[in-house]
C-alpha positions as CSV (number, residue, x, y, z in Angstrom):
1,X,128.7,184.4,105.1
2,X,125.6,183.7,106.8
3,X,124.8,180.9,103.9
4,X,128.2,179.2,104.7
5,X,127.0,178.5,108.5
6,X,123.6,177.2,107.9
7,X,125.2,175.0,105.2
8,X,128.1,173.5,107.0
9,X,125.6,172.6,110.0
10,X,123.1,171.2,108.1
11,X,125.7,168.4,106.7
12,X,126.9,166.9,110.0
13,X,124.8,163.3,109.5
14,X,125.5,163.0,113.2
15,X,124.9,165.0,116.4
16,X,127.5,164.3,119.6
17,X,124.1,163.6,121.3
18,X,123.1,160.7,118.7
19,X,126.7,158.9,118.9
20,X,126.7,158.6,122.7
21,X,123.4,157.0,122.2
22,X,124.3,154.5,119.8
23,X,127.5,153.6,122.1
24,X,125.2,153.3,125.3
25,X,123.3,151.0,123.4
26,X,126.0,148.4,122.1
27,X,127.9,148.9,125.5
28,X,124.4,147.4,127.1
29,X,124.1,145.2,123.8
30,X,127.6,144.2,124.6
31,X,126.7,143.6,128.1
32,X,124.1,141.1,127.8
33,X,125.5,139.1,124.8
34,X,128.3,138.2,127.7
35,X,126.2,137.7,130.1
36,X,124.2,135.1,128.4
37,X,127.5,133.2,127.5
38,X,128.8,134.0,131.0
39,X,125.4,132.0,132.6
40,X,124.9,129.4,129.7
41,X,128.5,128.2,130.4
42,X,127.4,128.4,134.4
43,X,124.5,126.3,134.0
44,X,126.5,123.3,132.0
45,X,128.9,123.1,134.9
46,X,126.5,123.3,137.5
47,X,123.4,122.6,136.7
48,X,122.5,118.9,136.4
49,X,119.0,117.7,134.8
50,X,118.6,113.7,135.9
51,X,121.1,111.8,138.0
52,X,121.2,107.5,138.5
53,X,122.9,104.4,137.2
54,X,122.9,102.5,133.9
55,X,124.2,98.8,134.4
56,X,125.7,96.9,131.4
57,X,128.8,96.2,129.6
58,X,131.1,98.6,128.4
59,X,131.1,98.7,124.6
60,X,133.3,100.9,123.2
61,X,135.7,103.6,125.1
62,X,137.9,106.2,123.9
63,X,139.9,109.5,123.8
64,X,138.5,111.6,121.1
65,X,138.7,115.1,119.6
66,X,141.2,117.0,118.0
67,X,141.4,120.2,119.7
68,X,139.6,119.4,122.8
69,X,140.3,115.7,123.7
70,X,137.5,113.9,125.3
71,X,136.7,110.5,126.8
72,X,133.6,109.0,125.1
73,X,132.3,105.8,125.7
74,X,129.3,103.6,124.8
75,X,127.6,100.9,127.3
76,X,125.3,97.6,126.1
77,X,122.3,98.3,128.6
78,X,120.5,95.0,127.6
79,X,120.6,91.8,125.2
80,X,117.9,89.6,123.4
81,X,117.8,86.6,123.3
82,X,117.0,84.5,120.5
83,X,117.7,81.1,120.0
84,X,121.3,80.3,120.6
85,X,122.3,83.9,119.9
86,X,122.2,86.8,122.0
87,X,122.0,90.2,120.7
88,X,122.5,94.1,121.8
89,X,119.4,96.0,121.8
90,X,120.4,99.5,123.5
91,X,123.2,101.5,123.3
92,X,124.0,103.9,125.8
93,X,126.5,106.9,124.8
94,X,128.3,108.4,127.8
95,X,131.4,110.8,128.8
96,X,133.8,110.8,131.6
97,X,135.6,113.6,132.9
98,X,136.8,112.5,136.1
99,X,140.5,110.4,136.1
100,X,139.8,107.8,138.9
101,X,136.5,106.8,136.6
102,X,139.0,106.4,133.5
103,X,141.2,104.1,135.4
104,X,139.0,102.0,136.6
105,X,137.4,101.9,133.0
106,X,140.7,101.1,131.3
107,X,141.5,98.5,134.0
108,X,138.0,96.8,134.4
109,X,138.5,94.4,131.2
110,X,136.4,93.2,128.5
111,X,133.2,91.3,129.2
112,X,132.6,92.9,132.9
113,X,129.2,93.5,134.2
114,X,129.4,97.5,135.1
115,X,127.5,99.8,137.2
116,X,127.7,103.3,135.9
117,X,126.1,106.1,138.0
118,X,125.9,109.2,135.7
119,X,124.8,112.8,136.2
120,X,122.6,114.1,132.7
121,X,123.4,117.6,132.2
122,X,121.6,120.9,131.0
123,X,123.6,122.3,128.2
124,X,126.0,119.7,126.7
125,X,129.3,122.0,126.1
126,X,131.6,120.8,123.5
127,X,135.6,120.7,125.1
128,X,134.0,118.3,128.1
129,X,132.3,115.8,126.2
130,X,129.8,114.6,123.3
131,X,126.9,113.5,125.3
132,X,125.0,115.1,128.0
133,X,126.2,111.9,130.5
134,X,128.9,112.3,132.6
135,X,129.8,109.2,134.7
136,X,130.9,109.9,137.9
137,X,131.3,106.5,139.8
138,X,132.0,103.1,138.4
139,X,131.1,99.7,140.4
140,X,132.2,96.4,138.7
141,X,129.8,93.6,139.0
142,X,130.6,90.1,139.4
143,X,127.2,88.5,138.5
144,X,126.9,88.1,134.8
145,X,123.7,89.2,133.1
């Protein structure tokens, strides 16, 4: 009888003691894996790295994305000129979250001289944009450059 007892506690792999362990551990585990998401996702809507103004014209803009659609455009920053010809030299990838800014983007035309104050953010998250540039104002320019 006494052989039966010894043998039948000695094959339990786990104590109660050991379990609660291991669940404290992924609870905190748990814990800080959501709290990292929680504060990298605070810091892309709050945080912002550089802010200013690109002038130019406006290449390229669009709605993108399939699940998340985004506005996405691109701006000419500068031409070269040689000969008779003038050609692009920068490109200048931006997005725009705000609706105003898309207006006045779809209604400013082709061939408009633009002023494009931007704020560059930390983390670039993927459902408000491609780039880390997120125009926030939009000033159309009458002189042509």
């Amino acid at each position: 009888m006494e052989d039966n007892k010894i043998e039948n506690s000695s094959t339990v792999p786990f104590t109660k003691q050991g379990t609660s362990v291991f669940k404290k551990i992924m609870r905190w585990f748990f814990f800080l894996v959501l709290l990292g998401v929680a504060g990298y996702i605070a810091i892309g809507y709050v945080y912002s790295y550089s802010d200013g103004f690109r002038e130019g014209y406006v290449y390229k803009f669009s709605n993108k994305g399939l699940i998340f659609k985004t506005h996405e455009g691109i701006l000419k920053t500068g031409f070269i000129n040689l000969g008779n010809t003038s050609t692009p030299n920068e490109e200048w990838a931006f997005s725009v979250t705000d609706d105003s800014v898309i207006n006045t983007l779809n209604t400013a035309g082709e061939r408009k001289f633009l002023k494009l104050y931007y704020k560059q953010r930390v983390v670039k998250l993927f459902w408000r944009g491609e780039s880390k540039y997120f125009i926030y104002k939009v000033d159309v320019l009458n002189e042509t450059k």
